[in-house]
N, C-alpha and C positions, 0 to 999 in steps of 0.2 A: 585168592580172591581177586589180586590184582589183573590175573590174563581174564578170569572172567567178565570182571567190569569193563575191558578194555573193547572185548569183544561182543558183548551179548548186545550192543545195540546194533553192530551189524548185522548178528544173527538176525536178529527181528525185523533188519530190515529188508536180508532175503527169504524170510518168512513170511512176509508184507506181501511179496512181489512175485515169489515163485511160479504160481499160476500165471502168470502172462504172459512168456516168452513161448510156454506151451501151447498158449490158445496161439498164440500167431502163428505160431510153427504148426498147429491143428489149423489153421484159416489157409497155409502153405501146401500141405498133404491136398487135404481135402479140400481142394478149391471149389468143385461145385457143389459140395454143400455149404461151404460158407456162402458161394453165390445166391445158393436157393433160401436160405435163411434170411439174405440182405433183402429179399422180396422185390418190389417192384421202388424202392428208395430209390429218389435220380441218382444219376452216378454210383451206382453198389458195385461195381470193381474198384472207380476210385479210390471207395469209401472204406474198403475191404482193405488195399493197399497200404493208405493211412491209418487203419488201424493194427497191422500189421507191422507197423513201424513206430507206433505209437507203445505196442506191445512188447516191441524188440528194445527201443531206444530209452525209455524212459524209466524201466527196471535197473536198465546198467549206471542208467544217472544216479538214481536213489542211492542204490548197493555201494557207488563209488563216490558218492558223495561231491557229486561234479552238478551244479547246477540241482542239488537235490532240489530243494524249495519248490522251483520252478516246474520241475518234474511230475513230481505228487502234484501239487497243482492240476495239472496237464494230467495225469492219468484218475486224478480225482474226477475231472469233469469228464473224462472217459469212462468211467464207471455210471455218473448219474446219467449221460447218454445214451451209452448201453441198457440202463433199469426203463429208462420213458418208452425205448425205441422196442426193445425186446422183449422183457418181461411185464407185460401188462396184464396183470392178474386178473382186474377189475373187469376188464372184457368177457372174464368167463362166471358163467353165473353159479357155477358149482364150483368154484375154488376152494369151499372149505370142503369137500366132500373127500373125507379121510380115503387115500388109495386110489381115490376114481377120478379124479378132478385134475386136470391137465393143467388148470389155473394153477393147484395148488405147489405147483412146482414151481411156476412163475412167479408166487410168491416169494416165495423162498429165494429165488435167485436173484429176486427185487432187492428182497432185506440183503441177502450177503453183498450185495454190490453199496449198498447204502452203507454196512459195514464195512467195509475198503474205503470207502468215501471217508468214513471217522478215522480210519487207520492213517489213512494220505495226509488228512489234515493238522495231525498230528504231525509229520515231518513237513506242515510247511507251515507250521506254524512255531518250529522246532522247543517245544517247550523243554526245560532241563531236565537232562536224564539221571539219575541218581545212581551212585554207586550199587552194586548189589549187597554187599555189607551193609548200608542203611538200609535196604529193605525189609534184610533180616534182622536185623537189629531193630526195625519198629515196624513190620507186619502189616500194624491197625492204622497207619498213619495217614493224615489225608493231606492230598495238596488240594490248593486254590485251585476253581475248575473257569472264576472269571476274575474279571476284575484287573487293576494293575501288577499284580502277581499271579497271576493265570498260570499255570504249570511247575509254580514252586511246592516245595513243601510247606504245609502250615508248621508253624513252630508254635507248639502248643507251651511255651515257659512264656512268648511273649502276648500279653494281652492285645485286644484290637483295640483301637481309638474309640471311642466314646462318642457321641454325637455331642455336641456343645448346646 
């Protein structure tokens, strides 16, 4: 248990990240279609470049734990960019048209990016990661999701204060 617990939040957090260095490395190959994608954005080589390097630089942070915080951070607000700039669903008015709907991929690519966005925020917000032994040893268990204790586990022996 012990190499497990030692490891698996690295794991997760090149599980986090892996898609990135790809899309860069896809934005690299294939430069004029990342060109033609970035549309008529001012500056879309600039803009290409840095995210290119936002996509290179900021997964190696996280993974190594070198400026993580800061990192997610930065790639967090790079995902909600990318969801406003790219994937605007809203614009098509058959987005829910099961199979037909070109929105309805943008959708989808909205929500996963907003789901990276909860992922990122998570390591900068670095709440406690618990052993894997505790979690199989209590399954059902819940932590705090706000509050002064935000990211622990509740400890259900002890009761909560009272209001006076």
């Amino acid at each position: 248990m012990t190499l497990i617990n030692a490891y698996a939040p690295l794991l997760l957090r090149i599980s986090l990240v892996i898609l990135f260095p790809f899309s860069g490395l896809d934005k690299i190959i294939n430069w004029s279609s990342a060109r033609k994608q970035a549309g008529d954005i001012p500056f879309a080589p600039a803009m290409i470049v840095i995210s290119i390097i936002v996509e290179f630089v900021t997964p190696l942070c996280i993974v190594t734990g070198w400026h993580d915080r800061l990192a997610a951070f930065i790639l967090a607000g790079f995902c909600v960019v990318t969801a406003l700039l790219y994937h605007q669903f809203w614009r098509y008015p058959d987005f829910w048209k099961y199979r037909e709907g070109e929105g309805l991929q943008h959708f989808w690519e909205f929500l996963k990016n907003f789901g990276l966005v909860g992922g990122l925020g998570f390591i900068v917000l670095a709440p406690r990661t618990l052993p894997l032994g505790q979690v199989i040893l209590h399954p059902l268990a819940s932590s705090y999701v706000a509050g002064p204790h935000a990211g622990s586990p509740v400890d259900e022996t002890v009761q909560a204060p009272t209001a006076p």
